[in-house]
N, C-alpha and C positions, 0 to 999 in steps of 0.2 A: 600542380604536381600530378604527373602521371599515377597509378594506378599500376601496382604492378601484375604479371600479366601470370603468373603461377606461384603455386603455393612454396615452390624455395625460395623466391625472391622473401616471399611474405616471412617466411620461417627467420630470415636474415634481418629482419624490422624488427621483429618480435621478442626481445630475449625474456627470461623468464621474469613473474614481477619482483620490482623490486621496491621497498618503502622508502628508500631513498629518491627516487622518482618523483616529480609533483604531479609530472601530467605522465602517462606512458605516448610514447611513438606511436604507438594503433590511433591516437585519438585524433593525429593530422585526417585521418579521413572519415569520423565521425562527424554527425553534424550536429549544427549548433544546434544548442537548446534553448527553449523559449517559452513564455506562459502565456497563452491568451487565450480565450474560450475557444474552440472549435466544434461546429455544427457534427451532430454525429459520428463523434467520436471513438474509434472502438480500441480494443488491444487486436495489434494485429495489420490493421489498415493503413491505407493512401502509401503505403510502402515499395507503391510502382508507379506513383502519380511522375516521376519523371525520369531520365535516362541516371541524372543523379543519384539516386536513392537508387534505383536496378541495379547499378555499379556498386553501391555501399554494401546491399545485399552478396557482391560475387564477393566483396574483400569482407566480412560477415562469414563467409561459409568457410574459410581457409583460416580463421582465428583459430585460437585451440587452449590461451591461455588467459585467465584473468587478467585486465589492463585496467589503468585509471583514465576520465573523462571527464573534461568540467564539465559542472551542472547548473542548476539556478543557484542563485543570491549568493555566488561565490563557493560555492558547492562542491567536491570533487568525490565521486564517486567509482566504484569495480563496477566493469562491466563483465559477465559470465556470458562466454560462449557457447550458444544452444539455448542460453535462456529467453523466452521469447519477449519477457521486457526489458533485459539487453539491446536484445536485437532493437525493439521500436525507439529504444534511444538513438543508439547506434545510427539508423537506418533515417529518422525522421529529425529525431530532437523532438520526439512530445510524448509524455506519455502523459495523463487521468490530467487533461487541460483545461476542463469543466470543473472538476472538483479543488485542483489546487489553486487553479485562479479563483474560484471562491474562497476557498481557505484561506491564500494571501490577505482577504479583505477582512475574515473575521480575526484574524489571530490577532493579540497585541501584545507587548512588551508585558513580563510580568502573568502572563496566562500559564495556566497546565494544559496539556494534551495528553491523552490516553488515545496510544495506537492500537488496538487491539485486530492482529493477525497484519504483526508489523511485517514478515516476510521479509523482504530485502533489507527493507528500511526506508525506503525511499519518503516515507511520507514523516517519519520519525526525526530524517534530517531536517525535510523540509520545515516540518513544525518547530525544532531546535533551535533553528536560525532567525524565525520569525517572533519568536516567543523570548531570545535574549539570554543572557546570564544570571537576569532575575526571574526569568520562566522556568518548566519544569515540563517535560516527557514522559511518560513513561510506557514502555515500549513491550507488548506484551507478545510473546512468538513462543509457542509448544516446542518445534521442529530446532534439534541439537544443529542442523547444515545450515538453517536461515538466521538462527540464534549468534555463531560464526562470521556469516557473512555481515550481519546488523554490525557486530562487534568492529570487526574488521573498516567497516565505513568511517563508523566514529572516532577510532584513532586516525583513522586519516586526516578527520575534520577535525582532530582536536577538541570535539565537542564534551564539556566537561556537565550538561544540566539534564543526560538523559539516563533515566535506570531501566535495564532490561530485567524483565521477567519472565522466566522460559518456563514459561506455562502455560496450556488452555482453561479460555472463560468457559464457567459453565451456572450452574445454578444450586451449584453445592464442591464442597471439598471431595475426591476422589482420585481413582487411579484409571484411568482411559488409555482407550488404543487409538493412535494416532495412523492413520493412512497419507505417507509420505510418498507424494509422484515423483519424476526423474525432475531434473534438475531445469529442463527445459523448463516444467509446464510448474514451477513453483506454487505456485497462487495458486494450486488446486488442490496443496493439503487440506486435510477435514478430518473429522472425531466421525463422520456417516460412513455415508459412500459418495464417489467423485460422481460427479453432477453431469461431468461429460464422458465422453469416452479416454480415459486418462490412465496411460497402464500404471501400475504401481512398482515403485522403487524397493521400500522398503517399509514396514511396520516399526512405527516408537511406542513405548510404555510411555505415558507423560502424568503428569501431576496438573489437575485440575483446580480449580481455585473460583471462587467468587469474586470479581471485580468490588463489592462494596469491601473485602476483606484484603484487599491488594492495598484499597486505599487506605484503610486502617494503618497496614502496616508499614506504609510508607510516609503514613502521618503529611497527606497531600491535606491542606487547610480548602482547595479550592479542586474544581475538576470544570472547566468553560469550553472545551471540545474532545468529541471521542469518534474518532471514525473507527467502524466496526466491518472488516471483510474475513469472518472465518469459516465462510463455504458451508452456510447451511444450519450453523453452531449459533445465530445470531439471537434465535426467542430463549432459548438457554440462560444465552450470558446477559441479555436485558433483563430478565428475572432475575439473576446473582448480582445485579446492579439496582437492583431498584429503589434500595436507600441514597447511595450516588445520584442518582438520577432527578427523586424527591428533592433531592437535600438542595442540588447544585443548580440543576436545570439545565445541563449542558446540550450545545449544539450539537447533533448527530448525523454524522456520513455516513448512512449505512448502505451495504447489499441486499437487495430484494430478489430473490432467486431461486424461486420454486422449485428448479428442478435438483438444486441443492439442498434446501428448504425439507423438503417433504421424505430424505433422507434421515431424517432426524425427529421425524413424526411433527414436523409443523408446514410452516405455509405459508405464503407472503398475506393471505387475508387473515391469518392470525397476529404474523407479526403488527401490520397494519392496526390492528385491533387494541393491540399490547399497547403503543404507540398514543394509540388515543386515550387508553386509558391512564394512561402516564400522564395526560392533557399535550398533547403536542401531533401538531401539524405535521402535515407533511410534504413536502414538492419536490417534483420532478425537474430533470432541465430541457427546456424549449430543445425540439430537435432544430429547429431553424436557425436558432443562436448557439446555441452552448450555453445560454443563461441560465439560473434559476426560476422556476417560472415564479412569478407574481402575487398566484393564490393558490392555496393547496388546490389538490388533483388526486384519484384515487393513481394509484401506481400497480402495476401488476408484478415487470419484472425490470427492475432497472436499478441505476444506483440513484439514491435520493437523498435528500436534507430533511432533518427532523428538530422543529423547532417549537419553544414549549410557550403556550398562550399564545397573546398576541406580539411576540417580539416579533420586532421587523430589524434586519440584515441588510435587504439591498431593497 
């Protein structure tokens, strides 16, 4: 199918969304999506690696309204115009393909997941679907706009085993200022300051909470993985988890990210530190593979797996 060549044609494709819709008409020219480790992976990237993708990009810049697109494992998800993990679906079909191709491997039927700094959700469905009707979610996101879109996903998916909690982790119960970016650069809200140069949208008042007290109240009996990305907020909310974490032992995907990190008066060789004292390893993923590597490694700034004693994974 051709590609049409201006934005009225596009405007004429596009009508507003609709829930009655399974898949929207934008998504004929999205591409497929797919899970396998990828060497070097970034947000952002190989998004010119062919005249394909260049092209996705020009019919990318003429979108203007939320569409649906399937996803993994049956999956159908909003894509948001401007948003740059959008776009990498959009544009590639991959996004975090080190981290959910692992995750594919640990989750099992019957597990809980704790998303914490759920954001879109992507990772909340992901874990939803892999974790079953006897599995449990729980989906933690501060920001009222991402809180929304989470929402919005799951009725899509008919997902009925996820609870949201629109709250930031921290290491005590309080009332914090949330710094909310535009809508592009999502993934870079934070309770600091933004790590990169990232203008700001908007300021929330939010309601903070301790993760061991989330689990309380949701009378979760089990917690077996938590991926944790809240921009700098991460030795916080491992401290308001730390009965959690005793109790359970859970697998950890975390963000390692000094220059987020240090906004907050910590530091990836504290968190590191935290980490060990909790007794748990740590690895990074091979840049050559996309794997996990083998044996622990110190990590400076990257995303990792934290694993407690001697369990082995892969």
């Amino acid at each position: 199918m051709e590609l049409p060549d201006s934005s009225k044609k596009l405007k004429a494709l596009f009508p507003e969304p609709d829930q009655g819709l399974k898949v929207s008409r934008a998504a004929q020219f999205a591409a497929d999506s797919y899970l396998e480790p990828t060497p070097g992976w970034v947000l952002g990237g190989g998004q010119n690696a062919n005249l394909t993708m260049r092209l996705r990009k020009i019919v990318w810049r003429q979108l203007r309204k939320p569409f649906v697109v399937p996803w993994l494992d049956g999956l159908k998800i909003y894509l948001y115009p401007g948003n740059e993990t959008s776009r990498a679906i959009f544009v590639t079909g991959v996004y975090d393909p080190n981290e959910l191709s692992l995750l594919a491997r640990v989750l099992k039927l019957g597990m809980t997941f704790v998303d914490a700094g759920a954001n879109m959700g992507l990772y909340t469905l992901f874990a939803a679907k892999n974790v079953g009707e006897s599995g449990k979610v729980l989906a933690i996101e501060p920001s009222q706009r991402e809180v929304g879109i989470i929402r919005r996903n799951l009725e899509l998916n008919q997902l009925s085993n996820v609870v949201v909690a629109p709250v930031a982790l921290s290491d005590r119960a309080a009332e914090l200022e949330l710094l909310v970016a535009p809508i592009e650069k999502s993934g870079h809200n934070t309770l600091g300051a933004f790590g990169f140069d990232t203008p700001l949208d908007h300021r929330e008042r939010v309601q903070a909470a301790r993760l061991d007290d989330l689990v309380r109240e949701q009378k979760l009996e089990r917690v077996d993985v938590m991926k944790m990305d809240i921009e700098g907020g991460e030795e916080a909310a491992l401290r308001g988890a730390a009965e959690t974490i005793r109790s359970h032992h859970p697998v950890l995907f975390l963000e390692l990210s000094h220059r987020s990190l240090q906004h907050q008066n910590s530091s990836a060789a504290r968190l590191l530190e935290l980490m060990a004292h909790y007794g748990y390893r740590v690895h990074g993923y091979e840049a050559s593979t996309g794997l996990p590597s083998s044996e622990p490694r110190p990590c400076s700034e990257e995303n990792v797996i934290a694993v407690f004693g001697d369990k082995r994974l892969w």
